[in-house]
C-alpha positions as CSV (number, residue, x, y, z in Angstrom):
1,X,25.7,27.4,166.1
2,X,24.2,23.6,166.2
3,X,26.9,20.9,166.1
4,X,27.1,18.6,162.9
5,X,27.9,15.8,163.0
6,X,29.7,14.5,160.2
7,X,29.9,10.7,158.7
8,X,32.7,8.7,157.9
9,X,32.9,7.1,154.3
10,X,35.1,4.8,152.6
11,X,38.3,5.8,151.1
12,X,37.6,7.1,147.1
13,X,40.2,5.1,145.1
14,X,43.0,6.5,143.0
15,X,42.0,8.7,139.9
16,X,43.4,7.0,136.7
17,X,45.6,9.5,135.3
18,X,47.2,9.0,131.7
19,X,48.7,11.2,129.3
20,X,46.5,13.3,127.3
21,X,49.0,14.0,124.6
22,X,52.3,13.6,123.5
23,X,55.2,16.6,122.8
24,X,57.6,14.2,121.7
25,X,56.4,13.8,118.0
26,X,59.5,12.9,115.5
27,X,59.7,10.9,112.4
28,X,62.5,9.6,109.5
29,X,62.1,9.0,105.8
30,X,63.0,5.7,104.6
31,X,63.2,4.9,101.0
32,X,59.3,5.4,100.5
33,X,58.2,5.8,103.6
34,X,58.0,8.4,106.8
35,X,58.3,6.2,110.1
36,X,56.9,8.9,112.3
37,X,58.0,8.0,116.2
38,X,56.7,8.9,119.6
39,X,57.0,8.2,123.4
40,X,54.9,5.7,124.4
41,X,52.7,6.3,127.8
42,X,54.4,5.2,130.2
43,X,51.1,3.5,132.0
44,X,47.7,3.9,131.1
45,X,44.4,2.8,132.6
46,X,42.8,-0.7,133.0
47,X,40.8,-1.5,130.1
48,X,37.7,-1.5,131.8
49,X,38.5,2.4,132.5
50,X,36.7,4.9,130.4
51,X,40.0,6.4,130.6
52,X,41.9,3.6,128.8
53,X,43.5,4.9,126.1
54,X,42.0,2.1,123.0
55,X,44.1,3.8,119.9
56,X,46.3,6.5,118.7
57,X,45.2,7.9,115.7
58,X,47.4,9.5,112.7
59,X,47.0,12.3,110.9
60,X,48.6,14.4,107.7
61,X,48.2,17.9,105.9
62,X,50.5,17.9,102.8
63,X,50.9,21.6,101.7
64,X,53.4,23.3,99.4
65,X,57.2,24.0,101.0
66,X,56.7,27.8,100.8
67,X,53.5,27.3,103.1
68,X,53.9,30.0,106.3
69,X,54.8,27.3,109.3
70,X,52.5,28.2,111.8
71,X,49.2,26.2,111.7
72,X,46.5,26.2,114.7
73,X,45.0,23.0,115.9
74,X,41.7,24.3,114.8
75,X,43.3,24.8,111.2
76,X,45.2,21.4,111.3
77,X,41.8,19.6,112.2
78,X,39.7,21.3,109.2
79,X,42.7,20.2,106.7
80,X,44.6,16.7,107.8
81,X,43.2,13.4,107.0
82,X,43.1,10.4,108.9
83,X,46.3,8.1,107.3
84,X,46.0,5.2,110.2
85,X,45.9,4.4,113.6
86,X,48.1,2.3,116.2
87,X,45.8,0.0,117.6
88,X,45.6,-1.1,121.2
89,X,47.1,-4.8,120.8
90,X,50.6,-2.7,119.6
91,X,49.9,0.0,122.4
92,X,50.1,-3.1,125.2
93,X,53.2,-4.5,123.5
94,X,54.8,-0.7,123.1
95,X,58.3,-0.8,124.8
96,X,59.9,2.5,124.6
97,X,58.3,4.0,122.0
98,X,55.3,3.9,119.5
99,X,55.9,4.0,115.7
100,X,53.6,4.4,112.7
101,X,54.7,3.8,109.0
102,X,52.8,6.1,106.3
103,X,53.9,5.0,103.2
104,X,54.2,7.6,100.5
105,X,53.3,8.1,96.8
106,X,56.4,9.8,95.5
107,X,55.4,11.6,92.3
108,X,58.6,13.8,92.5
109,X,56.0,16.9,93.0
110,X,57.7,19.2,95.9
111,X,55.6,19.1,99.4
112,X,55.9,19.9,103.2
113,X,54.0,16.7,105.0
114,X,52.9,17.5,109.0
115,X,52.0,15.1,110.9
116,X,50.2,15.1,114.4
117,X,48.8,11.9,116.6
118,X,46.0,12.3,119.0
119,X,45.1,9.5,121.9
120,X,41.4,8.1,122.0
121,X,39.9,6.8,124.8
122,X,37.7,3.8,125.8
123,X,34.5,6.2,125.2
124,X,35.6,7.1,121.7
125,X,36.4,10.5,123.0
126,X,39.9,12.1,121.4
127,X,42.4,14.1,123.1
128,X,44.3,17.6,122.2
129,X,46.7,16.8,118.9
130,X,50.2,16.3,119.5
131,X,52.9,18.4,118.4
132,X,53.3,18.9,114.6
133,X,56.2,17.0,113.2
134,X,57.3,18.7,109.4
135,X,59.3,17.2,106.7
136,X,60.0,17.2,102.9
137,X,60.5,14.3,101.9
138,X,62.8,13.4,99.0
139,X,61.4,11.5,95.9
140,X,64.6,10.6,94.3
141,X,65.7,7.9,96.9
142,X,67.5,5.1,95.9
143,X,66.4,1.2,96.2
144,X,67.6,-0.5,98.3
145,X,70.9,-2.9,97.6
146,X,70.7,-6.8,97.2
147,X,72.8,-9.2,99.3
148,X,74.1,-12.2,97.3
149,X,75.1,-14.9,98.5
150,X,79.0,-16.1,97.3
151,X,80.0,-19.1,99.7
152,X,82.3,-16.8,101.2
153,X,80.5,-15.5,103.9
154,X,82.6,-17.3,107.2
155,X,86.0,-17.0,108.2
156,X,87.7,-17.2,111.4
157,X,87.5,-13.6,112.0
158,X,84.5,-12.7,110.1
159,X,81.3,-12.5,108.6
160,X,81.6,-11.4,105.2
161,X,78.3,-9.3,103.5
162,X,78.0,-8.8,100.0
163,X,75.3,-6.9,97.7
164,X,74.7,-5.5,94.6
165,X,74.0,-1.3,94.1
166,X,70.5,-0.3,93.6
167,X,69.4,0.2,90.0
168,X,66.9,3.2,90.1
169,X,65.7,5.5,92.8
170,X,62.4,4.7,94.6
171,X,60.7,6.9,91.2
172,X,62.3,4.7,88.7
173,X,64.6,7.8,87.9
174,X,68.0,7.3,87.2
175,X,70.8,8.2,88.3
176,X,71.2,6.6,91.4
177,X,70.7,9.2,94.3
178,X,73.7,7.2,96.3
179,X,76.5,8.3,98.9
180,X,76.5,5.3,100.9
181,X,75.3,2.0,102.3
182,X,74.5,0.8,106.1
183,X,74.7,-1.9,107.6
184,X,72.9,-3.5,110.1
185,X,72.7,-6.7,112.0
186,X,70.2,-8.3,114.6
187,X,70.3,-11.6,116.8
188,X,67.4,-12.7,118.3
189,X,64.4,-10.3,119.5
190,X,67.0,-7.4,118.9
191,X,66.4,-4.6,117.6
192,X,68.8,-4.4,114.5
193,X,71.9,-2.5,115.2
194,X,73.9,-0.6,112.8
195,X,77.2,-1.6,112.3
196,X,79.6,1.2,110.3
197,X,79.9,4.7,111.7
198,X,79.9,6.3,108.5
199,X,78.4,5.0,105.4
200,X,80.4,3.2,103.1
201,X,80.9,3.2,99.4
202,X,81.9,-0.6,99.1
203,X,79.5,-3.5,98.3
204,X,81.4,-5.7,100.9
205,X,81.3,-5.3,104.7
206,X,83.3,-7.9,107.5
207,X,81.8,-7.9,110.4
208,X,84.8,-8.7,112.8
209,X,82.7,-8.2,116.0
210,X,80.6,-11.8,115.4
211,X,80.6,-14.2,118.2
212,X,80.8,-18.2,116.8
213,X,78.0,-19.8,118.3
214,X,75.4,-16.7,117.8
215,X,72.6,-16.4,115.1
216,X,72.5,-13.5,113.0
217,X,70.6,-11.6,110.1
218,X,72.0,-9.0,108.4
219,X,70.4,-6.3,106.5
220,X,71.7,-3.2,104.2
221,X,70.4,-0.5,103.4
222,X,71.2,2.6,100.4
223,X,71.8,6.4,101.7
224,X,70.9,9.0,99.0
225,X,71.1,12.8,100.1
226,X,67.4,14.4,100.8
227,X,65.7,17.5,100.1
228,X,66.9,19.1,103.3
229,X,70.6,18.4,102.6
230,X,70.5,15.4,105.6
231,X,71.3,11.6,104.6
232,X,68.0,9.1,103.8
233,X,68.4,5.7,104.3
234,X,66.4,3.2,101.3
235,X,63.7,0.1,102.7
236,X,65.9,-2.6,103.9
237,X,67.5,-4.9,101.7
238,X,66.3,-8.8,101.7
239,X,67.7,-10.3,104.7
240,X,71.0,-12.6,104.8
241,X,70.8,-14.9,107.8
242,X,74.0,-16.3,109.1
243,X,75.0,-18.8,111.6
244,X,79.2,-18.7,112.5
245,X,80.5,-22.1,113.9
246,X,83.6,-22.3,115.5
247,X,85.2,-25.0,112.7
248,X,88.9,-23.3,113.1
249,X,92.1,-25.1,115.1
250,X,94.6,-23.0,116.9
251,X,97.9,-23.2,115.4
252,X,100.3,-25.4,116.6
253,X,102.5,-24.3,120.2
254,X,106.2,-23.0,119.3
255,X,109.5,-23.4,120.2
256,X,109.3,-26.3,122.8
257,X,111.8,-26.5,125.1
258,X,113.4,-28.3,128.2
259,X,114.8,-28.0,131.1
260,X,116.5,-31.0,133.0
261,X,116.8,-31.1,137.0
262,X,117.5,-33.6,138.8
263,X,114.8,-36.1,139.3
264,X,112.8,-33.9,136.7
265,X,112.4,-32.3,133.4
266,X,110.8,-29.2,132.7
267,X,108.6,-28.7,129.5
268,X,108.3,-25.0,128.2
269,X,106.8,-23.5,125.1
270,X,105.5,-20.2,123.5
271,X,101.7,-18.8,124.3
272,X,99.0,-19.2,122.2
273,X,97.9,-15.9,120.8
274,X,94.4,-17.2,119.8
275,X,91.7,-15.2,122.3
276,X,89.3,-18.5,122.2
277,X,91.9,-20.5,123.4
278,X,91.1,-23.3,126.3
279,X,94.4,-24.8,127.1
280,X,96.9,-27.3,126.3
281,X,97.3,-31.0,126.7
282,X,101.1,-32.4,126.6
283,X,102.1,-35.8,125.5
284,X,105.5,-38.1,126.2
285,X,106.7,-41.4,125.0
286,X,110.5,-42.7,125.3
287,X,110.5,-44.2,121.6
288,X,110.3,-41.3,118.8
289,X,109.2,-43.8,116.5
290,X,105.9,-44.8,118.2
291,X,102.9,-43.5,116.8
292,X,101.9,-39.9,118.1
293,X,98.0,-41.3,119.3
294,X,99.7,-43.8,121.4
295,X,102.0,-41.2,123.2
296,X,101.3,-40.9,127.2
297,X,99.0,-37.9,127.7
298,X,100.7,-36.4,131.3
299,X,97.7,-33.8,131.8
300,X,94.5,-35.8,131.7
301,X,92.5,-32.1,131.5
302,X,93.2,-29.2,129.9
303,X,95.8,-26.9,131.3
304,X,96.2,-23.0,130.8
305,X,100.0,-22.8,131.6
306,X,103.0,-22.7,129.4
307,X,105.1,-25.2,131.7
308,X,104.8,-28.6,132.9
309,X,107.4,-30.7,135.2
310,X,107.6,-34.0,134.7
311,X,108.9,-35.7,137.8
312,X,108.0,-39.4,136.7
313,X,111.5,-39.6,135.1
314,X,114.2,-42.1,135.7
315,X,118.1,-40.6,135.1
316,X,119.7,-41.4,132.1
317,X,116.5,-42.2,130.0
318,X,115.8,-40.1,127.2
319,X,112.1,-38.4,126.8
320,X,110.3,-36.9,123.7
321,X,107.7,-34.3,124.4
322,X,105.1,-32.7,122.1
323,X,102.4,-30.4,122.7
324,X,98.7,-29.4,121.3
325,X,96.5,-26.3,122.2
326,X,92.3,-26.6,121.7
327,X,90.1,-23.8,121.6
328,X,86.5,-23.3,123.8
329,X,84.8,-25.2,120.7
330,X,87.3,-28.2,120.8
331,X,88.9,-27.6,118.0
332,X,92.8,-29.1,118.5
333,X,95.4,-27.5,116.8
334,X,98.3,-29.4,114.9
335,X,101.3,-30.9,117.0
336,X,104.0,-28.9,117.8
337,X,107.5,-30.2,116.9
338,X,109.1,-32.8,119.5
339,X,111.6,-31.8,122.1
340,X,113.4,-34.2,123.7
341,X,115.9,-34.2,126.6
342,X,118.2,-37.1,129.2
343,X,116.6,-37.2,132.5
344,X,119.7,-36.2,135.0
């Protein structure tokens, strides 16, 4: 056997490879509309790659509820329709998860809607169909509420949402389809976060978890019961944007009390209970009469302890004390009542 020889090349580089499909197909109706959710690739190829996935495209079979369930891709492609596509600006910006919102003629007629994405690439060419995601949705769905605005919407300990109940269903029909209301609240970029456990049958929610200082918007939305016996939340309700600033004192410190020593006196008084609380400043002056914004302030910052000695006393004078608390905003709370004591 002759010897080859063989030649050395280059390293090839790394094969671009993205998903094909996706498995994890799912979807919710709300109010008028199915907001059907997926995984979103978790890389995919430059965009000068053939293999670059460019779109996702969206499709639907609507069939009657007593349809048999099994479908083949071949069947599903003869019978969906194209209802959309997510386009690649929204595929770059994807976080988590990719959504598309099909928004639904409900003439109250009963039907089974499946769904089913597919990816397309850079060369126009489309992948395998995703898994089918099936629902029924429900046409009697009720509107959703209205937030009004009273002028009671702060307090120190919370934000105070208000709406009126839905009129019709999503149909016009009436009665309402309602068990419920959610609420939900965003700051920022956030994603809004829903804020009762349960729904709740009141038109007034307190949000006691609020931070002063934060921005928030606030949204609610109706529950009615669906088709499958499972709760469907209504379109969001307008939006109520609110603000909180921190415009509330601390109340007054309790129950003042000294101690004398000799060569000192020893200033006590009761906690604050307030969680925003700062500190406290104490004030003395040896004439009761003299105006309280002319008293000596003996702690030039703001202290967090319930005690102060004052050793800048001279034995047989007599001292008045009082004391005020301030919260993280500022805010300064009444004056407690004066104590007063004899230096030993």
């Amino acid at each position: 056997m002759a010897p080859t020889c063989g030649k050395r090349r280059p390293p090839l580089p790394p094969v671009e490879r993205i998903p094909q499909r996706t498995e994890g197909l799912t979807g919710a109706q709300r109010g008028n509309q199915v907001v059907l959710t997926w995984p979103a690739p978790r890389r995919n190829a430059a965009a000068g790659s053939v293999q670059s996935i460019r779109r996702v495209d969206v499709y639907r079979v609507a069939e009657k509820p007593n349809a048999p369930l099994p479908m083949t891709e071949d069947e599903f492609a003869a019978r969906s329709i194209l209802i959309g596509s997510v386009s690649y600006d929204e595929i770059k910006k994807a976080g988590e998860n990719l959504t598309y919102t099909d928004t639904l003629e409900l003439a109250g007629v009963p039907a089974r809607l499946r769904y089913a994405v597919r990816y397309v690439n850079a060369a126009g060419q489309s992948a395998a169909f995703s898994n089918f995601f099936l629902m029924e949705p429900a046409a009697k769905v009720a509107d959703p509420p209205v937030i009004i605005k009273t002028g009671n919407e702060y307090s120190e300990t919370a934000n105070t949402i208000t709406w009126e109940p839905p009129k019709a269903n999503t149909d016009g029909s009436t009665p309402v389809n309602l068990l419920g209301y959610n609420v939900y609240r965003s700051s920022g970029s956030q994603t809004p976060a829903l804020l009762n456990p349960a729904p709740i049958t009141a038109t007034r929610y307190q949000d006691r978890t609020f931070k002063f200082g934060n921005q928030y918007v606030y949204t609610v939305r109706s529950v009615s019961l669906g088709s499958e016996g499972k709760p469907i939340e209504s379109l969001d309700s307008n939006q109520l944007p609110l603000a909180p600033i921190d415009t509330y004192p601390p109340a007054a410190p309790e129950r003042i009390s000294i101690g004398p020593a000799p060569g000192r006196l020893s200033i006590f008084w009761v906690a604050n209970s307030e969680p925003d609380l700062a500190g406290y400043l104490l004030f003395r002056s040896t004439d009761p009469n003299l105006p309280k914004e002319k008293w000596t302030k003996l702690t030039p910052t703001l202290t967090t302890k319930t005690t102060f000695t004052d050793e800048n006393v001279e034995s047989g004078k007599t001292y008045y004390y009082y004391v005020v608390a301030v919260d993280k905003s500022g805010n300064m709370s009444p004056q407690s009542e004066v104590g007063s004591d004899v230096a030993p």
